[in-house]
SERO-4910 file (N, C-alpha, C, O; in steps of 0.05 Angstrom, whole numbers):
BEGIN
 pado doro    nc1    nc2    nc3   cac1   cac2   cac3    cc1    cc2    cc3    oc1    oc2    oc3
  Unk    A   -167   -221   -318   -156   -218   -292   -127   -209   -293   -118   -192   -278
  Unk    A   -111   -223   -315    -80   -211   -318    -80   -185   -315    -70   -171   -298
  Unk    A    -95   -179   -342    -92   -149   -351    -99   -131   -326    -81   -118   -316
  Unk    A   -117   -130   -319   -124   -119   -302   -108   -118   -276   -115   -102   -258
  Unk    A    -93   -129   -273    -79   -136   -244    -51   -117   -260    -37   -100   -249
  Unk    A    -49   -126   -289    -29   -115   -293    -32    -82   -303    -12    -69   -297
  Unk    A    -50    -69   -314    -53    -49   -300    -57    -30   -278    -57     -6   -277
  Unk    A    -62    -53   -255    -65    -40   -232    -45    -38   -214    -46    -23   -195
  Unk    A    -16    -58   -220      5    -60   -203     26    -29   -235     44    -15   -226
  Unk    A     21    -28   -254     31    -12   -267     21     17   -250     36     29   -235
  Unk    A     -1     23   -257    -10     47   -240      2     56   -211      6     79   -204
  Unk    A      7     27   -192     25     31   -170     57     37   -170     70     46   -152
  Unk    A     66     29   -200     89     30   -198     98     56   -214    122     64   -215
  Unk    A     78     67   -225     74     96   -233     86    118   -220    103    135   -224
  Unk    A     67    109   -201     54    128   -170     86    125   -162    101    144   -166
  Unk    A     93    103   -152    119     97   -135    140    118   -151    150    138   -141
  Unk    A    147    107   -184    166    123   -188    161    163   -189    178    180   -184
  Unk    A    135    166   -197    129    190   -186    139    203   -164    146    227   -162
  Unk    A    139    185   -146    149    201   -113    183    197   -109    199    215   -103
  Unk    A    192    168   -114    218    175   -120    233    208   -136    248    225   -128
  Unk    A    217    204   -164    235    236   -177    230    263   -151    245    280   -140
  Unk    A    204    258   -148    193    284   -124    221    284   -106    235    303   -104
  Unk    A    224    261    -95    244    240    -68    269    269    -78    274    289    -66
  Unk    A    283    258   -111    303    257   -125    312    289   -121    334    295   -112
  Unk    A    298    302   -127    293    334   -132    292    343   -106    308    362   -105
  Unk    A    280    338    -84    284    351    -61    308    338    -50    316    356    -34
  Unk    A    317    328    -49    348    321    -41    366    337    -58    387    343    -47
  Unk    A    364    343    -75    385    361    -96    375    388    -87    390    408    -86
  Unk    A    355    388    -83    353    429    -79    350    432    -47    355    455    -39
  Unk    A    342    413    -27    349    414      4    355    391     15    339    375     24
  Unk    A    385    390     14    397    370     22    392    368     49    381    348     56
  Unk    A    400    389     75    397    400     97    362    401    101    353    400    124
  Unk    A    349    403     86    307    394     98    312    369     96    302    358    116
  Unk    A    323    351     80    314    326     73    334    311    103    323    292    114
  Unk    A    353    318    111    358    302    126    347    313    157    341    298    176
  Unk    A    345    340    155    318    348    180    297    319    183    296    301    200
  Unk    A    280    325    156    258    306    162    268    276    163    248    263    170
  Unk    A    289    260    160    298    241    165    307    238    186    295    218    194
  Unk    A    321    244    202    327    250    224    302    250    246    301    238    268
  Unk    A    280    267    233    254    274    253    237    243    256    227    235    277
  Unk    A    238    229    230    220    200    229    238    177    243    230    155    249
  Unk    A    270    189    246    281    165    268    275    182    293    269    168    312
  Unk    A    275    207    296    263    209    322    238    196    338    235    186    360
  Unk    A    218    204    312    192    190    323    193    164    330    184    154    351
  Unk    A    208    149    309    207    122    319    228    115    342    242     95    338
  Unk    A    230    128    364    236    122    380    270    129    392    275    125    416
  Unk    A    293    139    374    320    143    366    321    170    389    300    182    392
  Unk    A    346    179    405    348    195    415    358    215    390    371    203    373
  Unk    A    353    246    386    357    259    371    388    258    362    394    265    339
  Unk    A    400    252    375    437    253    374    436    237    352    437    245    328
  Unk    A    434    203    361    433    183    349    418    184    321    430    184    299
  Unk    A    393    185    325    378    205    299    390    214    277    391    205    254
  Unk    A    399    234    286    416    252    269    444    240    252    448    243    228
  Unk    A    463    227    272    479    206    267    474    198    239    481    205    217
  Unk    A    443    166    256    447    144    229    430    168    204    434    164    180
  Unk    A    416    184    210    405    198    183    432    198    160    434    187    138
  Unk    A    458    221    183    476    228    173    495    210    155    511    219    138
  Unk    A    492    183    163    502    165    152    495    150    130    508    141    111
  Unk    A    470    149    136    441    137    105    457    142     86    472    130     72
  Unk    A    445    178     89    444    191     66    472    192     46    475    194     22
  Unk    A    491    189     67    518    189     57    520    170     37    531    175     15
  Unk    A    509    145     44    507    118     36    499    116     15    512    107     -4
  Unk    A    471    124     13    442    126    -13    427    136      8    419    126     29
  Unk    A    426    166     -4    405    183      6    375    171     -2    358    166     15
  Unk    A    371    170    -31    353    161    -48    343    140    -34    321    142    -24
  Unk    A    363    114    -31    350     95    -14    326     98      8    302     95      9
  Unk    A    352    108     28    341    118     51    316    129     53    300    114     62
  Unk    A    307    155     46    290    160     41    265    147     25    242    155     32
  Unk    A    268    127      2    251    112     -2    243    101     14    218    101     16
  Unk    A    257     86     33    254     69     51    237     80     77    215     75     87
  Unk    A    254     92     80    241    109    115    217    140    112    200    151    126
  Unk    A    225    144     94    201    165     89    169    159     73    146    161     81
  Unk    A    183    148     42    156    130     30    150    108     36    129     98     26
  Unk    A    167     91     54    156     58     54    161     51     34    141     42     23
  Unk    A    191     49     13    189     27    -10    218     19      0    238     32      8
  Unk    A    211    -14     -4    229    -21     -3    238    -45    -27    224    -53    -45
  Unk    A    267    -55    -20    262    -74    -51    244   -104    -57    241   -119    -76
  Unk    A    235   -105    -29    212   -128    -33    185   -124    -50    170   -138    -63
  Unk    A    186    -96    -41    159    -83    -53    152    -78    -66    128    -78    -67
  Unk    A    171    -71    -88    175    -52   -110    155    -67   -124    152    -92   -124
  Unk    A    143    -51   -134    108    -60   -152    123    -76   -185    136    -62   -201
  Unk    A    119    -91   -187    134   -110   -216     99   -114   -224     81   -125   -212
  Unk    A    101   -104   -243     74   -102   -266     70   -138   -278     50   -152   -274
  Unk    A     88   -143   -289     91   -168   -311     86   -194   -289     71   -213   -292
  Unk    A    102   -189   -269     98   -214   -248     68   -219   -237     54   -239   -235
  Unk    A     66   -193   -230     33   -194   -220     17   -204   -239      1   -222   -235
  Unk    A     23   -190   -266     -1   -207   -281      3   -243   -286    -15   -260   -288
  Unk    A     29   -247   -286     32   -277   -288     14   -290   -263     -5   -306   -264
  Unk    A     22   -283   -250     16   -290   -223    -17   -294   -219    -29   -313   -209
  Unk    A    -24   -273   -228    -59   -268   -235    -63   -290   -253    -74   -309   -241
  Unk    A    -59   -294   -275    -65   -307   -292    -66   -341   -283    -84   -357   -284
  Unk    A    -36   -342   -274    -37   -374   -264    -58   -383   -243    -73   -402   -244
  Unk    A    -53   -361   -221    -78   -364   -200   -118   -370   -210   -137   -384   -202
  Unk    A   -115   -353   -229   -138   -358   -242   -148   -381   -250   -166   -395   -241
  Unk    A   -129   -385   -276   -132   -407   -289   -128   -435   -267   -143   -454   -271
  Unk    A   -106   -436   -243   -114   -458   -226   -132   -465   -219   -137   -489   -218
  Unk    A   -149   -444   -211   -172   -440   -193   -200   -444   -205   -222   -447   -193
  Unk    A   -195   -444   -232   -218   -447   -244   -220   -477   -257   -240   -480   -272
  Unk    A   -204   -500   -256   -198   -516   -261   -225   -538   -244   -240   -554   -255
  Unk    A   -223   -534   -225   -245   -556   -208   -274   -547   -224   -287   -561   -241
  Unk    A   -278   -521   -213   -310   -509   -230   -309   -521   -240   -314   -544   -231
  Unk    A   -300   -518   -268   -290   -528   -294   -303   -552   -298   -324   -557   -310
  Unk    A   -281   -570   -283   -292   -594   -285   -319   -609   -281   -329   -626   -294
  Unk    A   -327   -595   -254   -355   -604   -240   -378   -592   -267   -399   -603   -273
  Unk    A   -367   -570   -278   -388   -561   -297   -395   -578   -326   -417   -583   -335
  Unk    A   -371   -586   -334   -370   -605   -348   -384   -630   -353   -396   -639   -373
  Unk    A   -378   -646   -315   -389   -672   -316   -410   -667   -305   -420   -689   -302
  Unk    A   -431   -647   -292   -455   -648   -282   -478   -649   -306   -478   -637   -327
  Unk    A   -491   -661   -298   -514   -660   -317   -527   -628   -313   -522   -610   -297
  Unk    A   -544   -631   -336   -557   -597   -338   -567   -594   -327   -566   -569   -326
  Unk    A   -591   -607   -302   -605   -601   -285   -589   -589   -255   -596   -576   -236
  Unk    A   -563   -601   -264   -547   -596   -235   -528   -571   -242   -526   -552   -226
  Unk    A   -518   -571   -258   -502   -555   -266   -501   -535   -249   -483   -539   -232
  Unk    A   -513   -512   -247   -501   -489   -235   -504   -488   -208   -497   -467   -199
  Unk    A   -519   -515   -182   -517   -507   -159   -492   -520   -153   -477   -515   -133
  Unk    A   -486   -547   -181   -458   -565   -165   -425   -547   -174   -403   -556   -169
  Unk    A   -431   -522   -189   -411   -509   -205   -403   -480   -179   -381   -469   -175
  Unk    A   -437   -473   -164   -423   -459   -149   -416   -472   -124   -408   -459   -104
  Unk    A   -418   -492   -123   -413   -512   -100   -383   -506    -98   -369   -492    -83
  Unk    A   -377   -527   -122   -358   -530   -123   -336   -499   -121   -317   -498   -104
  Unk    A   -340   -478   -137   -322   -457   -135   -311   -446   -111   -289   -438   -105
  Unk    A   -341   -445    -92   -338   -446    -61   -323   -454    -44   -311   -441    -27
  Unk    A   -322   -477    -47   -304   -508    -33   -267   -500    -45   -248   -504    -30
  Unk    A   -264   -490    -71   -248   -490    -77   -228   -462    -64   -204   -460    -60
  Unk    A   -249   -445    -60   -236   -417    -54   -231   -426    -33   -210   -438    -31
  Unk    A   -252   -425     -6   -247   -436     22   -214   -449     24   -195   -447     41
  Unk    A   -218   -468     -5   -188   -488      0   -171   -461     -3   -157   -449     13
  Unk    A   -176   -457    -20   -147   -427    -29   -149   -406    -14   -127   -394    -12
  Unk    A   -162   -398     -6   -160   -379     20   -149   -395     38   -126   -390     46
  Unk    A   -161   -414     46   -139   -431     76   -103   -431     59    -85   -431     75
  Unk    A    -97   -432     38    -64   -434     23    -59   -413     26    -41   -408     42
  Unk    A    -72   -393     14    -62   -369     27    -54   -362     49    -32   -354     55
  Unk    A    -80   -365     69    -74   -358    100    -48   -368    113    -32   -357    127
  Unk    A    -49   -392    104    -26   -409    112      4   -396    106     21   -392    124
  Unk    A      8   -390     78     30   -372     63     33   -353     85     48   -354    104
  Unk    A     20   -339     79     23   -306     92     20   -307    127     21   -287    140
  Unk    A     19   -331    136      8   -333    165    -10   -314    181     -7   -300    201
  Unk    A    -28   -320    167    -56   -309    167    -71   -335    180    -64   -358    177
  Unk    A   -100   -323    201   -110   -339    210   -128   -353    191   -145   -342    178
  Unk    A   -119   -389    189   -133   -398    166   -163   -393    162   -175   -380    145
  Unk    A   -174   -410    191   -205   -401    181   -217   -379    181   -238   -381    168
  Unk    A   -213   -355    190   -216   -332    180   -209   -321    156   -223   -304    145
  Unk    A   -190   -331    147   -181   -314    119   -201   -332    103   -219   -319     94
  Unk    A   -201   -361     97   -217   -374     80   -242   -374     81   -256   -381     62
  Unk    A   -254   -362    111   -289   -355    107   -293   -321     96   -314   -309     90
  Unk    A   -270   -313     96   -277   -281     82   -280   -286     54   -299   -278     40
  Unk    A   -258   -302     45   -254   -311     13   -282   -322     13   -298   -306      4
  Unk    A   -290   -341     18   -311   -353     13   -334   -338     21   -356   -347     12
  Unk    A   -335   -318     35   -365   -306     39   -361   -283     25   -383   -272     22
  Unk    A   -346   -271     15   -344   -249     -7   -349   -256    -30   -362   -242    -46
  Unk    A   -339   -280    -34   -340   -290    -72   -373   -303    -71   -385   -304    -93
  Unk    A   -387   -312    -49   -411   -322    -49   -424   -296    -56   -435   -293    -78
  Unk    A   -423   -278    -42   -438   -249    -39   -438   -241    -75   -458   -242    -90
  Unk    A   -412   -235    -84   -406   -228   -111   -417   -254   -125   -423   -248   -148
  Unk    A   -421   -278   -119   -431   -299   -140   -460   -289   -138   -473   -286   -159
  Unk    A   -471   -283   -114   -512   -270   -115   -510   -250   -128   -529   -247   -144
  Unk    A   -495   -235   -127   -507   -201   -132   -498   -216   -170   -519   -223   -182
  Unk    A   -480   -219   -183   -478   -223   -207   -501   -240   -225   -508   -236   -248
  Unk    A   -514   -265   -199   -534   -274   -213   -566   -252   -209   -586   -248   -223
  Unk    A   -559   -244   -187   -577   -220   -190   -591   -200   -212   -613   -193   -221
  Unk    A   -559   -193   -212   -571   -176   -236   -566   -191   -259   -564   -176   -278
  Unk    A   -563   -216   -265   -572   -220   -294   -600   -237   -284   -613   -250   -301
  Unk    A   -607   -237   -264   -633   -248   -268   -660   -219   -276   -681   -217   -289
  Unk    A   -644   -202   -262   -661   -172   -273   -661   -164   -300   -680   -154   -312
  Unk    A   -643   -170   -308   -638   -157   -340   -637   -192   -357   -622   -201   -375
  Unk    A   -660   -206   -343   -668   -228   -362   -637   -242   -378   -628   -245   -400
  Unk    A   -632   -247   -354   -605   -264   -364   -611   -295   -352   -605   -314   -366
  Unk    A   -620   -298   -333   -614   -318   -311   -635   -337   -321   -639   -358   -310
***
């Protein structure tokens, strides 16, 4: 799960610095387009063109680079894709989360084992989807019956196919 999270927030942060140099380079060869189109996205959002033009004129003065990250690509420094954190982050989440299973798998006898293991994993997401929801102020029971009816869906289809290919 690390790895994977951590190649996938790497690939974003790829992408990101990709468009910055793009950002970098058209500011050096059209200084005058780049604050056109800056100017045009405070128009849209609502700025009288005067004013517009103004705070563009001012940004860029400031940190063009910024600016433009900000108001043109959407990055900002909350955002900025950190590879290493995500995978920590992945990793601990995991390994939390897998701690109850875990346990129920352990102490269930063999006859019980895998209905009280997905029982349990169920019960546990539901819980961690409602932490999440809560975090992010997200509606709890909604966010925790998506978590929990997605990871049910992916717990069938996985026993699925290893019951096809004589696993199960």
């Amino acid at each position: 799960m690390a790895i994977g999270e951590y190649v996938s927030v790497h690939s974003q942060a790829d992408s990101e610095a990709v468009a910055l140099a793009q950002e970098r380079e058209e500011l050096k060869h059209d200084p005058v387009g780049e604050r056109r189109e800056l100017t045009e996205i405070y128009v849209r959002r609502g700025l009288e063109s005067a004013l517009a033009r103004q705070v563009a004129e001012q940004l860029m003065a400031h940190d063009a680079l910024a600016a433009h990250a900000r108001d043109e690509l959407g990055f900002s420094a909350r955002s900025v894709a950190r590879p290493l954190q995500a995978a920590v982050a992945s990793a601990g989440s995991f390994a939390t989360g897998a701690v109850i299973p875990l346990l129920v798998a352990w102490l269930s006898s063999e006859s019980y084992v895998i209905p009280l293991t997905v029982a349990a994993s169920l019960i546990s997401l539901f819980i961690l989807g409602a932490i999440a929801a809560r975090a992010g102020g997200a509606h709890l029971l909604r966010a925790a019956l998506r978590v929990t009816l997605w990871s049910a869906l992916a717990m069938a289809v996985t026993a699925g196919v290893g019951a096809l290919v004589g696993m199960a």
